[in-house]
N, CA and C atoms as an extended XYZ file, in Angstrom:
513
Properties=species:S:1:pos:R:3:atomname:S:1:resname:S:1:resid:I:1 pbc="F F F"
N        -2.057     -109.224      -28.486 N   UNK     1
C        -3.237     -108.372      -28.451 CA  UNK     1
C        -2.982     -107.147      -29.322 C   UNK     1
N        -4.111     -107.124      -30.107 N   UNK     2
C        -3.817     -105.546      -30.938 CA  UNK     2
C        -4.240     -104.380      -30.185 C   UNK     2
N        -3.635     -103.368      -30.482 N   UNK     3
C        -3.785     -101.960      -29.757 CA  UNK     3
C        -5.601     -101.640      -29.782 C   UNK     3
N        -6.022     -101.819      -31.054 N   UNK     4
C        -7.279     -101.751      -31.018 CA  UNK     4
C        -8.361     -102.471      -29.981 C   UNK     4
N        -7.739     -103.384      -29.831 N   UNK     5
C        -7.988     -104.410      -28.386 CA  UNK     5
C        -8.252     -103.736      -27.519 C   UNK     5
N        -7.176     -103.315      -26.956 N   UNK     6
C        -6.860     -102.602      -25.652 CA  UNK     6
C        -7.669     -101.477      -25.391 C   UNK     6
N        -7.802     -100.625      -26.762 N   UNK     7
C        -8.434      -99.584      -26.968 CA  UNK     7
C       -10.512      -99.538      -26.804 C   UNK     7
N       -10.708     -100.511      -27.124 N   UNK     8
C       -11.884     -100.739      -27.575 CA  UNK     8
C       -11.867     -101.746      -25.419 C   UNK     8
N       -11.206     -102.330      -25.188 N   UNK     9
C       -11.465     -102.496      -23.500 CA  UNK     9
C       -11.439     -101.309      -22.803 C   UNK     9
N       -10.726     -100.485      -23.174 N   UNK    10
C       -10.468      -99.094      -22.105 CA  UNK    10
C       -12.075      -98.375      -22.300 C   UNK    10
N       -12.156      -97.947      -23.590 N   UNK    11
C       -13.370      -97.375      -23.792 CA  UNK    11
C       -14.911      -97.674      -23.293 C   UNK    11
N       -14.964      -99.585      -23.008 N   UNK    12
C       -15.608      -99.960      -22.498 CA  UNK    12
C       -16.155      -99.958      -20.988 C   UNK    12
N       -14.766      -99.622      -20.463 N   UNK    13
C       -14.742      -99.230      -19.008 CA  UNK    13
C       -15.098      -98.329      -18.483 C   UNK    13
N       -15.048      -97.260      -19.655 N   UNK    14
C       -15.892      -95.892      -18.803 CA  UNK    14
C       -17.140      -95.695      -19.087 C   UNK    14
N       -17.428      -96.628      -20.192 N   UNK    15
C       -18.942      -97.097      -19.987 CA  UNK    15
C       -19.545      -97.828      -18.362 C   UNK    15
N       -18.935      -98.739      -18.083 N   UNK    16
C       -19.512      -99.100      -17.005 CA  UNK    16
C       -19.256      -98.176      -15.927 C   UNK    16
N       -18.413      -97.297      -15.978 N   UNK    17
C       -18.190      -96.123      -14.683 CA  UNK    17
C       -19.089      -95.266      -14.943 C   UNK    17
N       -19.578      -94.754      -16.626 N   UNK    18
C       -21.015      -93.819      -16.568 CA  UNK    18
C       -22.365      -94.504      -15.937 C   UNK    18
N       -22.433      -95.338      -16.343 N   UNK    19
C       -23.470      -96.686      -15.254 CA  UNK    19
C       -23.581      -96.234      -14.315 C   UNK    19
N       -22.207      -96.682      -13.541 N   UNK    20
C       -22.158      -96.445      -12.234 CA  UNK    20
C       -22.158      -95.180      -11.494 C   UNK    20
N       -21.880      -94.143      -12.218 N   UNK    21
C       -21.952      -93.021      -11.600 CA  UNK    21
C       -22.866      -91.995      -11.239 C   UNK    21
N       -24.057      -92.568      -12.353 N   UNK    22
C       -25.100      -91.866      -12.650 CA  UNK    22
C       -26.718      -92.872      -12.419 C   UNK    22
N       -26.555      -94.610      -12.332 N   UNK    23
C       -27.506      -95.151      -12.252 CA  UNK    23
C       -28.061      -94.605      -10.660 C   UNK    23
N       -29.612      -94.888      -10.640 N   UNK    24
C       -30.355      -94.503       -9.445 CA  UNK    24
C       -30.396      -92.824       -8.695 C   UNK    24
N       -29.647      -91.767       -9.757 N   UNK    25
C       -29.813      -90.775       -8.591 CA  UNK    25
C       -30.775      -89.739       -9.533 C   UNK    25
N       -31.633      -89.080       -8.429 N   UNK    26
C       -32.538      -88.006       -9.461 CA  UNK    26
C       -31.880      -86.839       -9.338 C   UNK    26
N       -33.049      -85.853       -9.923 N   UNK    27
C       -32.670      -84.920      -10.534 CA  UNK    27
C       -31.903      -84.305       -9.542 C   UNK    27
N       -32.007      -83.796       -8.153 N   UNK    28
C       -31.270      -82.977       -7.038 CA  UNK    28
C       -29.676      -83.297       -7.201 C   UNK    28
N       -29.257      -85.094       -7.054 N   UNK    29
C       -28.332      -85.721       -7.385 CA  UNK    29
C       -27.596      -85.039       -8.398 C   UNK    29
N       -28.423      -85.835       -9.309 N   UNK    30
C       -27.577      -85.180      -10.457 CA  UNK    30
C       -27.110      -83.261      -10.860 C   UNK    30
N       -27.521      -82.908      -10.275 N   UNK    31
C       -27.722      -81.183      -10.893 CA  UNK    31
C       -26.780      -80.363       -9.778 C   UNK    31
N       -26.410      -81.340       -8.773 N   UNK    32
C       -26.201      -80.904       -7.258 CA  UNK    32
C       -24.660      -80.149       -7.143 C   UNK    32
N       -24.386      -79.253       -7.209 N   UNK    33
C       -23.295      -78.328       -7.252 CA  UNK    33
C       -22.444      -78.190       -6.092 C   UNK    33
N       -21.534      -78.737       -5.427 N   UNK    34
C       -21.377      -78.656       -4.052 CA  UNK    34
C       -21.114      -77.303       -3.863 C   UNK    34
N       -20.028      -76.435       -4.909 N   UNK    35
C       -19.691      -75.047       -4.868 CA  UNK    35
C       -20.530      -74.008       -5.600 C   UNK    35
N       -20.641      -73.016       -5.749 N   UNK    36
C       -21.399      -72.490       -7.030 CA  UNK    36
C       -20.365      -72.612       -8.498 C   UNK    36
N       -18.836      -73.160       -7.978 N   UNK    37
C       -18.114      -73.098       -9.180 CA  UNK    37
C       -17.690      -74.525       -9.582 C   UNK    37
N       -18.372      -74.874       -8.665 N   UNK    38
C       -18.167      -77.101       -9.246 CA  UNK    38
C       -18.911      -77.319       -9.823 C   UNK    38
N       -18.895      -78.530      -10.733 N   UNK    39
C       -19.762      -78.929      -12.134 CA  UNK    39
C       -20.274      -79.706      -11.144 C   UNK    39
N       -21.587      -80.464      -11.838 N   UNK    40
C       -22.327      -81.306      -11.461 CA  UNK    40
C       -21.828      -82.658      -12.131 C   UNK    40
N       -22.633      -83.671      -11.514 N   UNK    41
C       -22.462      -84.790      -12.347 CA  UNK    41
C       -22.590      -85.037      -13.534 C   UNK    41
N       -24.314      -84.502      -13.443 N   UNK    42
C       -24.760      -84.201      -14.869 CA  UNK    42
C       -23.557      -83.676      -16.132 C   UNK    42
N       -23.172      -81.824      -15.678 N   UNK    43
C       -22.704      -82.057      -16.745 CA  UNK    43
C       -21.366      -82.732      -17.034 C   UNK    43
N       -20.565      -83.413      -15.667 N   UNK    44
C       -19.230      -84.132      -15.977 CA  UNK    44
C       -19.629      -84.976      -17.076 C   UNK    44
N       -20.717      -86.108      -16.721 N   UNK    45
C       -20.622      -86.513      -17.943 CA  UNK    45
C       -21.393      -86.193      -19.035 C   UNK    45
N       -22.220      -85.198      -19.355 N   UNK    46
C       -22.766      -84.920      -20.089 CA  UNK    46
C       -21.276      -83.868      -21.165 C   UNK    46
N       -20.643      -83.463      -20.578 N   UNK    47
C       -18.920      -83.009      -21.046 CA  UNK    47
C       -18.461      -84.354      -21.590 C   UNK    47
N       -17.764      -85.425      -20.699 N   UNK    48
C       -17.152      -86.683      -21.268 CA  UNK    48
C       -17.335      -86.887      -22.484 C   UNK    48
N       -19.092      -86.966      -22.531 N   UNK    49
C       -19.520      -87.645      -24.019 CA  UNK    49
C       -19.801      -86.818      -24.874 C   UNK    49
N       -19.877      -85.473      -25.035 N   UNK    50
C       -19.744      -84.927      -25.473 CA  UNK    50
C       -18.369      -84.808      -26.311 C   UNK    50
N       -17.481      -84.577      -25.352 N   UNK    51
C       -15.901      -84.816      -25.949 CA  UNK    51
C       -15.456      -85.816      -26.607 C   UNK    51
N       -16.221      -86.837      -26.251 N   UNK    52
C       -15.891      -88.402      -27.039 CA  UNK    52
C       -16.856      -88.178      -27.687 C   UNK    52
N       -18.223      -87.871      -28.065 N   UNK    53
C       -18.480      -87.337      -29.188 CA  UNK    53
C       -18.070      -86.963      -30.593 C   UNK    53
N       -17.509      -85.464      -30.268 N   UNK    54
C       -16.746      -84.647      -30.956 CA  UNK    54
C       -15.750      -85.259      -31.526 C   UNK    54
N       -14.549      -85.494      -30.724 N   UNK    55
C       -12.994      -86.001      -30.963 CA  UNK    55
C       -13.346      -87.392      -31.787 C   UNK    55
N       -14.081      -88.445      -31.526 N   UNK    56
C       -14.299      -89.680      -32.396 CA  UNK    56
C       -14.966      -89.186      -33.547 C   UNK    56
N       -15.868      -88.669      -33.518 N   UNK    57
C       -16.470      -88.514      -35.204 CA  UNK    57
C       -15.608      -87.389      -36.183 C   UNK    57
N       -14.620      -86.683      -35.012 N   UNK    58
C       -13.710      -85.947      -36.629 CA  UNK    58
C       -12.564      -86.650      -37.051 C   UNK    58
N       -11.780      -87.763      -35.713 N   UNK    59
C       -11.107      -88.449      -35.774 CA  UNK    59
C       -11.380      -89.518      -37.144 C   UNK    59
N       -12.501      -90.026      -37.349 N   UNK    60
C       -13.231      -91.090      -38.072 CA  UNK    60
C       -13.897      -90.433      -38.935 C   UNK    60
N       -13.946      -89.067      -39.764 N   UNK    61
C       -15.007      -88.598      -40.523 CA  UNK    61
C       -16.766      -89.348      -40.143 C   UNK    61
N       -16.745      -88.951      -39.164 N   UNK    62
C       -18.436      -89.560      -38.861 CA  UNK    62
C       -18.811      -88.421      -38.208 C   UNK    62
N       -20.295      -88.484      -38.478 N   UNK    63
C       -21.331      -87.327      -37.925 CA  UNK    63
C       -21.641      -87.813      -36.339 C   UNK    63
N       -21.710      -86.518      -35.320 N   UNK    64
C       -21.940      -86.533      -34.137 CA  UNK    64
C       -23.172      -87.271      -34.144 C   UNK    64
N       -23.251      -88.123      -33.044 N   UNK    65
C       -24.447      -88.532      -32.673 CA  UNK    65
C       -24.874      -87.910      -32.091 C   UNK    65
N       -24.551      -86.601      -31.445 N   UNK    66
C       -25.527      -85.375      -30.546 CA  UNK    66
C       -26.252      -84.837      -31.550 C   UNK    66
N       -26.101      -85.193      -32.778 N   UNK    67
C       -26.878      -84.278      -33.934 CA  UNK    67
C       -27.255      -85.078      -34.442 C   UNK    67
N       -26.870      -86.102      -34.827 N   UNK    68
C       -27.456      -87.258      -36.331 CA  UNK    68
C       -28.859      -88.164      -35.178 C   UNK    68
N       -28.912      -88.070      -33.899 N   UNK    69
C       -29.608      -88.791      -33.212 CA  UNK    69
C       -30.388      -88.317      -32.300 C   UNK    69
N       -30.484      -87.032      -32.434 N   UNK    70
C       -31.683      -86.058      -31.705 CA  UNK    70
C       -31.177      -85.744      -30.027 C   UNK    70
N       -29.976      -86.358      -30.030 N   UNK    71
C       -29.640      -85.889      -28.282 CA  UNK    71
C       -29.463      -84.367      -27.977 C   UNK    71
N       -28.923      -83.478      -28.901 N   UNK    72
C       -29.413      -82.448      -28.926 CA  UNK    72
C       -31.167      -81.889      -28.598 C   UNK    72
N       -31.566      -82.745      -28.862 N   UNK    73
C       -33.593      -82.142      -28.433 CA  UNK    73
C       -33.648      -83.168      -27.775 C   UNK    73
N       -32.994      -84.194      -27.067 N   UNK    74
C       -33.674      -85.081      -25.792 CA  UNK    74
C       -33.182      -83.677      -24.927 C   UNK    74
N       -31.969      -83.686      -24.457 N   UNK    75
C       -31.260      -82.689      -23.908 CA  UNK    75
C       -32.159      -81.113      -23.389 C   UNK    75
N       -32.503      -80.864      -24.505 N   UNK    76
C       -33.124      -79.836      -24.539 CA  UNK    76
C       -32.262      -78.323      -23.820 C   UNK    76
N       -30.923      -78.266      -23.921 N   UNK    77
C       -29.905      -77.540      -23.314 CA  UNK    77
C       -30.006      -75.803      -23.840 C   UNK    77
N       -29.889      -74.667      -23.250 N   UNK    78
C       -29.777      -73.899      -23.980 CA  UNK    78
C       -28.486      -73.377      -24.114 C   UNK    78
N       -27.588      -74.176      -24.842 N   UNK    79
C       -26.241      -74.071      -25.644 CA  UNK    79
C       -25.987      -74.151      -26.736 C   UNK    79
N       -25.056      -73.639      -27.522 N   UNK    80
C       -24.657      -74.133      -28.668 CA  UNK    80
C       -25.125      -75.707      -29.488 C   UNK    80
N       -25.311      -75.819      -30.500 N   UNK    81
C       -25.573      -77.160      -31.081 CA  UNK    81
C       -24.030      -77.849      -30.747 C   UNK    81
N       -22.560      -77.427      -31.065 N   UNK    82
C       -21.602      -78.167      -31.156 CA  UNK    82
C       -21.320      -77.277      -29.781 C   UNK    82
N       -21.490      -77.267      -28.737 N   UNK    83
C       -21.003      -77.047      -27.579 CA  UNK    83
C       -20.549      -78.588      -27.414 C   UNK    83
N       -19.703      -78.200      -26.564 N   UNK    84
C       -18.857      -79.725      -25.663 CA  UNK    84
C       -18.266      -79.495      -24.156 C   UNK    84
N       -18.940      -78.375      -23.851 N   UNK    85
C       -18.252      -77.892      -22.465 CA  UNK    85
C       -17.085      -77.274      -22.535 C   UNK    85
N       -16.482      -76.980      -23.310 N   UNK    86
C       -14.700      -77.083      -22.489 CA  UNK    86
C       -15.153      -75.487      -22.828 C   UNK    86
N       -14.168      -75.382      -21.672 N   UNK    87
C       -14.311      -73.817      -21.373 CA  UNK    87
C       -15.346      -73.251      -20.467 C   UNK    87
N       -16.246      -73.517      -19.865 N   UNK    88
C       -17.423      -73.659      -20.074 CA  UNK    88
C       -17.189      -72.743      -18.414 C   UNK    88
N       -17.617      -71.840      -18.189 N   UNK    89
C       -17.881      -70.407      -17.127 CA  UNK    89
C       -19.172      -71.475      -15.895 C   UNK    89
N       -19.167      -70.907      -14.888 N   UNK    90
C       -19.778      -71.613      -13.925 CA  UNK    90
C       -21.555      -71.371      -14.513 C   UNK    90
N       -22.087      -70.373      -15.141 N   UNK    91
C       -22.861      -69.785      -15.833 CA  UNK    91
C       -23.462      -71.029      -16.991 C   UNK    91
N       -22.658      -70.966      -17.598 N   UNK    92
C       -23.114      -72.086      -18.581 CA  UNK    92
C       -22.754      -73.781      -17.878 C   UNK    92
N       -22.121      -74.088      -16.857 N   UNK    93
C       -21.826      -75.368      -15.875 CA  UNK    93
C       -23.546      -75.509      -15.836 C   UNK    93
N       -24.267      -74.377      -15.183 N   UNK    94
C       -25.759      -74.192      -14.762 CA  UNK    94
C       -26.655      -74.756      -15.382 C   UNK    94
N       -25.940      -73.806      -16.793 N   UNK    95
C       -27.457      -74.532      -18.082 CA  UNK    95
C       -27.201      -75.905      -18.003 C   UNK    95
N       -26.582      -77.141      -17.582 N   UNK    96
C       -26.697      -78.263      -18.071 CA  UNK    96
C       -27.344      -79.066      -17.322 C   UNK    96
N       -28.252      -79.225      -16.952 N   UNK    97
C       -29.614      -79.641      -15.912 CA  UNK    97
C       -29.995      -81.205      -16.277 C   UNK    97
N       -29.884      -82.123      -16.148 N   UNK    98
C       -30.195      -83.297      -16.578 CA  UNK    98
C       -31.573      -84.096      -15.258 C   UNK    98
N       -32.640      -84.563      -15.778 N   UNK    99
C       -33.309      -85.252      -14.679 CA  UNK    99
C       -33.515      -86.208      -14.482 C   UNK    99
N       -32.802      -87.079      -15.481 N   UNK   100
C       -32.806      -88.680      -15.877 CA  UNK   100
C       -31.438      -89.069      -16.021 C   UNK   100
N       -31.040      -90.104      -15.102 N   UNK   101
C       -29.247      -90.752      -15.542 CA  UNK   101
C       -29.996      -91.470      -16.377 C   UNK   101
N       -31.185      -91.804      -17.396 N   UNK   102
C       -31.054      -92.884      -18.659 CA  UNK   102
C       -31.051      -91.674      -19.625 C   UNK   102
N       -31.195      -90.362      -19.343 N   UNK   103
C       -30.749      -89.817      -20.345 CA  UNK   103
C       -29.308      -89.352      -20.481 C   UNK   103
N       -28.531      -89.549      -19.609 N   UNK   104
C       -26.755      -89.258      -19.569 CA  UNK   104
C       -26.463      -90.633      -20.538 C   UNK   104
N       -27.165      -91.810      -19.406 N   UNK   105
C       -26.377      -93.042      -19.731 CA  UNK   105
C       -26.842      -93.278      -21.222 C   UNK   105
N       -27.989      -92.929      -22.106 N   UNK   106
C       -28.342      -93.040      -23.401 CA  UNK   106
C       -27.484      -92.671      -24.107 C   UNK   106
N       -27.152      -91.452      -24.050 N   UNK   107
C       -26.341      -90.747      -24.820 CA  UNK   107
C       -25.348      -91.252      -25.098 C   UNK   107
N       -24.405      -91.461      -23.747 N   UNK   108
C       -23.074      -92.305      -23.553 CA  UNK   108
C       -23.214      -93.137      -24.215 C   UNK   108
N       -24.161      -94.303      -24.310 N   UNK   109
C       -24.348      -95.523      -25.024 CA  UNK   109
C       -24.129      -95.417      -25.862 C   UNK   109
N       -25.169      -94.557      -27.290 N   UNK   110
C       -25.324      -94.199      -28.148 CA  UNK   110
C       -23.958      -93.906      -28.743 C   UNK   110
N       -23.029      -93.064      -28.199 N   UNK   111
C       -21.752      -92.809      -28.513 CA  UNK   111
C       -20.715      -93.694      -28.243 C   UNK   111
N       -20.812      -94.629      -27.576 N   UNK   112
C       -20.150      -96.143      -27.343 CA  UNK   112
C       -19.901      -96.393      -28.467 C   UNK   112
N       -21.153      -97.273      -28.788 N   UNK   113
C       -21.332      -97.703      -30.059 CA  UNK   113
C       -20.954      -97.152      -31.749 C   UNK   113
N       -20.752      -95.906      -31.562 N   UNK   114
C       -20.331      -95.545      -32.518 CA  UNK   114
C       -18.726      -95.660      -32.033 C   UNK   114
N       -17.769      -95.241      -31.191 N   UNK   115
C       -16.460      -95.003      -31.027 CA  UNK   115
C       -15.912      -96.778      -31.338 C   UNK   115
N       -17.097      -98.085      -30.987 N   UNK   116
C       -16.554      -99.006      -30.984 CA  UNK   116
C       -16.283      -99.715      -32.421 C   UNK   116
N       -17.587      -98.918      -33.021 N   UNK   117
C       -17.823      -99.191      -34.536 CA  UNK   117
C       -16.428      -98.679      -35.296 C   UNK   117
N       -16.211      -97.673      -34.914 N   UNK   118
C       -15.042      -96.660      -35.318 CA  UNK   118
C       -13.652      -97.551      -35.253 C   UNK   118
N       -13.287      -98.130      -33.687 N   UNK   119
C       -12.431      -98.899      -33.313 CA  UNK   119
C       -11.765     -100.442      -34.212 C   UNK   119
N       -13.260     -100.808      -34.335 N   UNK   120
C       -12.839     -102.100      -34.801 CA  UNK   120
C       -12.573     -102.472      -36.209 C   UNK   120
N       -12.971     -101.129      -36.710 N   UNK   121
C       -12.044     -100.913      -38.569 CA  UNK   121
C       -10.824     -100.446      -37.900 C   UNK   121
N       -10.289     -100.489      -37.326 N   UNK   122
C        -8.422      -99.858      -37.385 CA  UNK   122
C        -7.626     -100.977      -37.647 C   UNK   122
N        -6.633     -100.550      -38.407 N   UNK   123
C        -5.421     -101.106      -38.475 CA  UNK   123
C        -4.348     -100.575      -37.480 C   UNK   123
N        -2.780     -101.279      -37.235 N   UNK   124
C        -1.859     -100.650      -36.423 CA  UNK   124
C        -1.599      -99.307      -37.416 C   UNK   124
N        -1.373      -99.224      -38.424 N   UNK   125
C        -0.655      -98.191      -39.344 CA  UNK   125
C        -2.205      -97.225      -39.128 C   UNK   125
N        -3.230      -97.222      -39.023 N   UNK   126
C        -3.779      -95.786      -38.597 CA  UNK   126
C        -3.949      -94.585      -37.586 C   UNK   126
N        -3.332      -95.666      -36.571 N   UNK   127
C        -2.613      -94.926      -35.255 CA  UNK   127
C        -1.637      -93.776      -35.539 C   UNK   127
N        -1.502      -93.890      -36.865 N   UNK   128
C        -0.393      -92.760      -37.044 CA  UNK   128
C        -0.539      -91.823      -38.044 C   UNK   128
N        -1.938      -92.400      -38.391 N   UNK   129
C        -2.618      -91.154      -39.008 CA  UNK   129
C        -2.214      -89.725      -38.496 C   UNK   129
N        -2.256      -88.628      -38.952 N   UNK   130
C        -2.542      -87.313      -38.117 CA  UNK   130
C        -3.279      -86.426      -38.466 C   UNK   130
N        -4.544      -86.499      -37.108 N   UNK   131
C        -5.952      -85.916      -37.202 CA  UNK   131
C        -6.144      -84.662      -37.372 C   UNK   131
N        -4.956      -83.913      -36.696 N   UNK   132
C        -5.347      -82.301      -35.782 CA  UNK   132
C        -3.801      -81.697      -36.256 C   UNK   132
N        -3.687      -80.969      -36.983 N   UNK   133
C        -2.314      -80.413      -37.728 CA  UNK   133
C        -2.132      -78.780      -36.867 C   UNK   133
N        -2.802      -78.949      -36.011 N   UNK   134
C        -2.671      -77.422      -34.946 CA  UNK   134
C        -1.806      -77.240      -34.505 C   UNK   134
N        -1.321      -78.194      -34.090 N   UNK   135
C        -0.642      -78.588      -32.731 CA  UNK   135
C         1.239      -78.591      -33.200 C   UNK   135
N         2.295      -78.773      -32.306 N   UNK   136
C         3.308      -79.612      -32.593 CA  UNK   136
C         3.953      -79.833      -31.769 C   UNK   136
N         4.177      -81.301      -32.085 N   UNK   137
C         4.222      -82.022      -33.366 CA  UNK   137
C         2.124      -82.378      -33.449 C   UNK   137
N         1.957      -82.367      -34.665 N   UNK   138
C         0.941      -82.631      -35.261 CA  UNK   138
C         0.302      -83.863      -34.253 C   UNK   138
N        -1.403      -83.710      -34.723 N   UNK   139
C        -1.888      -85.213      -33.329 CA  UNK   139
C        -2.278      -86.309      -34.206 C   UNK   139
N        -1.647      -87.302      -33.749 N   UNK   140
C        -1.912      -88.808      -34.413 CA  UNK   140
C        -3.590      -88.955      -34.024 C   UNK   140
N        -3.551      -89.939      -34.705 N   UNK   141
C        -5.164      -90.748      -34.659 CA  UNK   141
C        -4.734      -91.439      -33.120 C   UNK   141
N        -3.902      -92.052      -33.019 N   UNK   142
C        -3.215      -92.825      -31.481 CA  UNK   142
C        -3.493      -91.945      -30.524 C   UNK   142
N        -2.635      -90.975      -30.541 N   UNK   143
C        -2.246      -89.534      -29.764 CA  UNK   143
C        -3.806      -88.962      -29.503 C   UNK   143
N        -4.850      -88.895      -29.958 N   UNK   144
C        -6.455      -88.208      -29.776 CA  UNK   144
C        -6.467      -89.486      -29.429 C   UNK   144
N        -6.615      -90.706      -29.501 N   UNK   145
C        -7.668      -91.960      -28.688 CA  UNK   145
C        -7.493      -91.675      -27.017 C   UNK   145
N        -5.905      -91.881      -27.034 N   UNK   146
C        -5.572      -92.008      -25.429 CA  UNK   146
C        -5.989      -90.323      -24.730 C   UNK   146
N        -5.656      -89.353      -25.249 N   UNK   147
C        -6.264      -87.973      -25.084 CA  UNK   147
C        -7.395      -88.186      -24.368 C   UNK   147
N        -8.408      -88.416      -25.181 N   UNK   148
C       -10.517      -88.657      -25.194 CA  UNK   148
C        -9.589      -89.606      -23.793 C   UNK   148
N        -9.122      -90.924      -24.127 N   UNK   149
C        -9.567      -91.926      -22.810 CA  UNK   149
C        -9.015      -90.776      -21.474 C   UNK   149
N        -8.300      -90.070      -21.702 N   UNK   150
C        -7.563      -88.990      -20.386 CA  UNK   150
C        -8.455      -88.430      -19.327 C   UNK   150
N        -9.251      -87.665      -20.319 N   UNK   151
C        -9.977      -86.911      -20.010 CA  UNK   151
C       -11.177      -87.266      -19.540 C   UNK   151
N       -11.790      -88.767      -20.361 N   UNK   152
C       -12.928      -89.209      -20.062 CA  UNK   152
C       -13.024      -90.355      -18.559 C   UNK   152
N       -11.800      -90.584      -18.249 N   UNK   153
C       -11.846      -90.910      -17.489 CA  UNK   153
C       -11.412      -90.223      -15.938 C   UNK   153
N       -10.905      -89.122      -16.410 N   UNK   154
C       -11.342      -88.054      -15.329 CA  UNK   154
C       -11.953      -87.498      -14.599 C   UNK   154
N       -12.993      -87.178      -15.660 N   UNK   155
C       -14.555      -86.615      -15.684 CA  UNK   155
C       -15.382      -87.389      -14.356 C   UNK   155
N       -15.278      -88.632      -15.494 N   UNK   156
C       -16.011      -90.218      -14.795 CA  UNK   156
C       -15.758      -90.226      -13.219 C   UNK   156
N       -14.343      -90.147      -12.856 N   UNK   157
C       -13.626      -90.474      -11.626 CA  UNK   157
C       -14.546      -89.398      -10.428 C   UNK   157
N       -14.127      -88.250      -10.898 N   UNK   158
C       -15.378      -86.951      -10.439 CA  UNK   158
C       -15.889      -87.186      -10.165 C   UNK   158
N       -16.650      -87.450      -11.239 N   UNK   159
C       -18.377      -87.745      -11.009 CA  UNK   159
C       -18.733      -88.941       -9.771 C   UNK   159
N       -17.878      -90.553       -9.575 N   UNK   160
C       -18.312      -90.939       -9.015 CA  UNK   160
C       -18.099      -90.423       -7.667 C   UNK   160
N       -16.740      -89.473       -7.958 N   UNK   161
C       -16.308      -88.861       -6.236 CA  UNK   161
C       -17.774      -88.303       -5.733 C   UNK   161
N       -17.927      -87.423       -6.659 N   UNK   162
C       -19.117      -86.199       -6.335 CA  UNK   162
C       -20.270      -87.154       -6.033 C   UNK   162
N       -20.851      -88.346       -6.729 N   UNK   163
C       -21.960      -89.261       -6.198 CA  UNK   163
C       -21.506      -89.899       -4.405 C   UNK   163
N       -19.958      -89.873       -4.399 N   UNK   164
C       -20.049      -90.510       -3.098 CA  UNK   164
C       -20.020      -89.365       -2.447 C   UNK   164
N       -19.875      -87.983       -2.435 N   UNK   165
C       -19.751      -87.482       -1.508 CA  UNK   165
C       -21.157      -86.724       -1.093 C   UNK   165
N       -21.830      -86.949       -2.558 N   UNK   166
C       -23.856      -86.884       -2.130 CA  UNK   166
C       -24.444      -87.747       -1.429 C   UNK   166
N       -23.637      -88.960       -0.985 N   UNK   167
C       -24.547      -90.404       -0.895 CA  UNK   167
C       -23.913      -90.188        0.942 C   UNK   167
N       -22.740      -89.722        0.836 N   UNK   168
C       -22.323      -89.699        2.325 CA  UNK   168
C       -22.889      -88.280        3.085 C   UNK   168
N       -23.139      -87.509        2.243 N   UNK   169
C       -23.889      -86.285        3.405 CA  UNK   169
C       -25.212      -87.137        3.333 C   UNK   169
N       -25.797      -87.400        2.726 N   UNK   170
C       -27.343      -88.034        2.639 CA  UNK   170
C       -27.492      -88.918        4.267 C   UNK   170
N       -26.314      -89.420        3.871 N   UNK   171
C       -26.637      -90.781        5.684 CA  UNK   171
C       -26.441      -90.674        6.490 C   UNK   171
């Protein structure tokens, strides 16, 4: 199996966990803060894909699909155009209001498809590209894939916690 394999299954998986985390709940659901300093679902993953956003299209010289595809004005957010959450003060957690999981899960999609498009041109020898010269030692193209999968499946994990723990006060 090539790494790209593996890579392009992992990525797929937190597709079906954004599915799952976000299909059937409205707007209260989604927006629902248990603390005033906990994120919502909304923006966990509206962060995720965002970050897999970002990190895949500089990784790959490709244009964000939050910009090249109008998710920026589905969204309608009042943030930054290249906001991605990180950092992000309980204040701005607020602004990210979502009232549709087909507009989380769109997005996500939308950015699937590009990270998979991205994926399945790799060779083993581009894994060792190095994307991000900030850092040291410097970050491979390898080193940012598994990163994005870190984080994005973090987020995800959250989020479905936070859906079960809406679905269990609910009953």
């Amino acid at each position: 199996m090539h790494a790209k394999d593996i890579l392009i299954d992992a990525f797929s998986r937190i597709r079906e966990e954004v599915h799952s985390a976000v299909e059937g709940l409205g707007p209260d659901e989604l927006n629902a803060r248990p603390t005033h300093d906990s994120n919502s679902i909304s923006w966990l993953v509206w962060h995720l894909t965002r970050v897999q956003d970002d990190h895949i299209a500089d990784a790959f010289g490709l244009d964000q699909v939050w910009l090249t595809e109008d998710w920026e004005k589905r969204f309608g957010l009042d943030l930054s155009r290249r906001d991605t959450g990180y950092g992000h003060s309980s204040a701005k957690v607020a602004k990210v209001r979502v009232d549709s999981p087909d507009l989380l899960s769109g997005y996500y999609d939308a950015v699937h498809e590009q990270t998979l498009r991205a994926l399945r041109s790799l060779a083993a020898a581009d894994l060792e590209r190095v994307v991000d010269e900030r850092w040291e030692p410097p970050v491979t193209l390898g080193v940012r894939l598994v990163s994005v999968l870190s984080d994005d499946l973090q987020h995800v994990g959250q989020a479905a916690y936070l859906r079960g723990q809406l679905q269990s006060a609910a009953s």
